[in-house]
N, C-alpha and C positions, 0 to 999 in steps of 0.2 A: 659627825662634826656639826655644831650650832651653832646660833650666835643671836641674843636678845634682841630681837624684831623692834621697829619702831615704827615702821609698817609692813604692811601685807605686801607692796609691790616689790620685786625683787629681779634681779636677772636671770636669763633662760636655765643655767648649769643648776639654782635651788631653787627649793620649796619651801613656804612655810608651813609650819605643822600644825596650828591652829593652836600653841601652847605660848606664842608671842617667840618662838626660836621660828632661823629658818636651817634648812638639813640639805647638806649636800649631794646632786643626783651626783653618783659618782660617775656614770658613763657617759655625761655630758662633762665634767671637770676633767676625765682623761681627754675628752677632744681638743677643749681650750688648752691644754696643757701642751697637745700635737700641735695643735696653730701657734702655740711659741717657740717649742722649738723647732719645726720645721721652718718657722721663720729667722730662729736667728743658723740656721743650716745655710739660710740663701734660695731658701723659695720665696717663690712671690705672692700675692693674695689671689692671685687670677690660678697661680698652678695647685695650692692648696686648695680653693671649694672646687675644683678640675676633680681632684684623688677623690675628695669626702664626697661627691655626687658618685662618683666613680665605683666607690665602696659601697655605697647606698647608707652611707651615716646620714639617717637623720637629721634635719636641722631643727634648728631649738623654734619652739613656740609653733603659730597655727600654718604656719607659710608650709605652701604646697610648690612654688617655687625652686625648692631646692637651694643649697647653698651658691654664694653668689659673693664676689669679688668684695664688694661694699660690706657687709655682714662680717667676712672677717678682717677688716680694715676698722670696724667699728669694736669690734673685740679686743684687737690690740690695742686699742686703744682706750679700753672701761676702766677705771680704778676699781671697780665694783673687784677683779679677780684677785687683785690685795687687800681686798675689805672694805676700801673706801667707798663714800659715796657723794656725789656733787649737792645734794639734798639740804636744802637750810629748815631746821626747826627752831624754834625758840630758843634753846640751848643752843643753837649754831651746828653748825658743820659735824657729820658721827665721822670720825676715822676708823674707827670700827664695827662698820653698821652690818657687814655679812663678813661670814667665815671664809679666810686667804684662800684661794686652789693654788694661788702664782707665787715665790716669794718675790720680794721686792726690788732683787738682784736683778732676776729674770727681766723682769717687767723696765726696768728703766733699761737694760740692755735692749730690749728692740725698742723702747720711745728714744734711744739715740738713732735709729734710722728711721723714727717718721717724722714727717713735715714740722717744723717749727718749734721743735726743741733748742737745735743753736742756732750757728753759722755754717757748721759744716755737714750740718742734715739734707739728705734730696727732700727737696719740697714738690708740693704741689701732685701734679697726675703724674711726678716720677718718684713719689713714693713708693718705697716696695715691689716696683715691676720691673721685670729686667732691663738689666742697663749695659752697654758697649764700654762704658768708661771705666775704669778702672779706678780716677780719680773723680767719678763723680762727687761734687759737694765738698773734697775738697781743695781742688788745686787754686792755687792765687796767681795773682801776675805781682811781678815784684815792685813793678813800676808805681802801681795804686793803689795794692792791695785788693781788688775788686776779683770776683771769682775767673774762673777760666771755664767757657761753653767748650763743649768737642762740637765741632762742624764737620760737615766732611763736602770733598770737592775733588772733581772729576773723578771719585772713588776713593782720594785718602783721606786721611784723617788729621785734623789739628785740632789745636787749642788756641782758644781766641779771647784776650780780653773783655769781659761784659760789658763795663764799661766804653770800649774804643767800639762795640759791635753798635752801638745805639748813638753815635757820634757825641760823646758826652764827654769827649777829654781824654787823656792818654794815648798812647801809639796804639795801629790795628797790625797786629801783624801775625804772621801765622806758625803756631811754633808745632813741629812734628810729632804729633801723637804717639807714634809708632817707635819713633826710639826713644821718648820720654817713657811709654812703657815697657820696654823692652832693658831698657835701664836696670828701670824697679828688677824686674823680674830673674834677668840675670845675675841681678845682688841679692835674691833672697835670703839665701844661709845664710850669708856674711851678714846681713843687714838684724838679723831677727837675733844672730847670735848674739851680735853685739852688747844689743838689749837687754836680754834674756840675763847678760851677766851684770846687768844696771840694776835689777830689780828681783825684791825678791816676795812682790804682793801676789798672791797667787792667783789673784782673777787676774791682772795683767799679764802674768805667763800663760796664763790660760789661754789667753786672748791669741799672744805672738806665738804659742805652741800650733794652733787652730789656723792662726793665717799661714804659718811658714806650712804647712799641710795642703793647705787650699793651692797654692800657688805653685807646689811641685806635683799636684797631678794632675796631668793630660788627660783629656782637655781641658782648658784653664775653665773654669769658672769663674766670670765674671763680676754676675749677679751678686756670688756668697764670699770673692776679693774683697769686693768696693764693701761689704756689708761689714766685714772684717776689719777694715785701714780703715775705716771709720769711727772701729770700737776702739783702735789703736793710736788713731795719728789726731791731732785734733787740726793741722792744714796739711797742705803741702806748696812750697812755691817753687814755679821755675823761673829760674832767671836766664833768662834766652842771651844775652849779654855776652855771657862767661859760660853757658852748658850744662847749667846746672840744676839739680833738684834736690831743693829741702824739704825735709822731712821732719816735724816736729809735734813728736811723739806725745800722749797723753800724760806719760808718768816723768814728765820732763825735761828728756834728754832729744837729742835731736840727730841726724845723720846729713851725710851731703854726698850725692854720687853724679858724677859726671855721663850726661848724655850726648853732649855734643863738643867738635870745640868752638876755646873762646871766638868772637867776632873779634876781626882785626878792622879799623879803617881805610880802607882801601885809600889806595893811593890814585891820581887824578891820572890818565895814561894822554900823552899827547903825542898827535903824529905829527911826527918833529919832517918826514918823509915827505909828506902832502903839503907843509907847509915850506919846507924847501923849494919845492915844485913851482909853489904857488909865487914864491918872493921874483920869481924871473918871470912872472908875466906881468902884463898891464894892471895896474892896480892892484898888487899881488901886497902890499903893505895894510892895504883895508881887509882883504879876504885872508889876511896872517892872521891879523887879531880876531878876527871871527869866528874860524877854527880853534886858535888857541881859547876861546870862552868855552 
């Protein structure tokens, strides 16, 4: 495989051939090819250069280093693997300045789980590393719309409005992580079925065949969940209010399952007992209404 050079510099997986083509190593394009899909599997970058050091796969170019977390974070993220390249010549921008290894399916399937693609991408240094959350990246509060942090306190676990965490408006309050996912998890069939009979695009069954997979085998996997409900859901909000969690799917449609129930408004409890008590002593008329506030 080639592809008419427009210069010499190129990335580590080719070569150029001195004829103005460059030619692909193939046993570097099967590596890239492993850091995609092992990543869209639900590994991380830190567990993937872990294996390829592990295996003694060479790393591309002079580095004696070894493969290393950043390197394939920088991978996943070259358009170079679909051809592109960021390079401006006189003509402008080449779309197809080196020969594909990745198709283009691939490659925007993990740029939906790194940093700054949408709103419901992990960003920042929780790109790609493992994560506890299930809903990382995408759960909302219903109240502002603003995302939901998992916190955890004296060992458990919640979800907390971002917003309310940084004193910027909206209620802080703390909604159960634990049976918010536990929720999800115990509607899996029913929820993926449902779908699966909503749609008939086949990288979106793909996708809900892959999650409903992920989630019924012990032990849960996390990491390759969230990487999943990502590719599938574009949020999720709970509304702490009524118990609920929605789900609103990428091809459209939406679900709703109950985690808690609704909140009622409590009623004001007065002891009617102690203020009885009170009316028969000395000044028991000012200490009635006192209690009764």
């Amino acid at each position: 495989m080639n592809r008419n050079a427009q210069t010499s510099s190129c990335p580590g997986w080719l070569s150029p051939d001195g004829a103005g083509n460059f030619q692909v190593i193939e046993a570097r394009a099967k590596v890239v090819w492993r850091i995609f899909a092992d990543t869209l599997r639900g590994a991380t970058a830190h567990s993937i250069a872990t294996a390829l050091n592990a295996e003694g796969v060479p790393v591309f170019g002079r580095s004696k280093k070894g493969w290393g977390r950043f390197y394939i974070l920088k991978t996943l993220s070259n358009e170079a693997v679909i051809g592109k390249t960021s390079r401006k010549y006189k003509n402008g921008r080449v779309p197809n300045q080196y020969p594909a290894i990745i198709d283009e399916e691939t490659f925007a399937r993990v740029q939906s789980l790194r940093p700054g693609s949408n709103a419901q991408t992990m960003r920042g240094k929780n790109a790609l590393l493992e994560v506890s959350n299930i809903l990382g990246g995408l759960a909302h509060c219903t109240r502002c719309s603003a995302p939901l942090g998992r916190v955890t306190k004296k060992g458990k676990s919640y979800l907390v409005c971002s917003t309310a965490r940084v004193g910027d408006g909206c209620i802080y309050e703390m909604l159960d992580y634990n049976a918010v996912e536990s929720a999800i998890l115990a509607n899996t069939r029913s929820l993926i079925t449902s779908q699966l009979a909503k749609t008939e695009d086949p990288a979106v069954r793909s996708t809900l065949f892959d999650l409903r997979g992920a989630m019924d085998v012990p032990p849960l996997n996390r990491t390759l969940v969230n990487s999943l409900m990502r590719q599938a859901l574009s949020r999720v909000d709970v509304d702490s209010a009524n118990g609920l969690v929605l789900l609103s799917w990428k091809h459209g449609a939406s679900s709703e399952l109950s985690y808690a129930l609704p909140k009622e408004e409590k009623p004001k409890v007065v002891n009617t007992q102690l203020i009885t008590v009170a009316k028969h002593r000395k000044g028991s008329s000012t200490l009635a209404k006192k209690i009764a506030r």
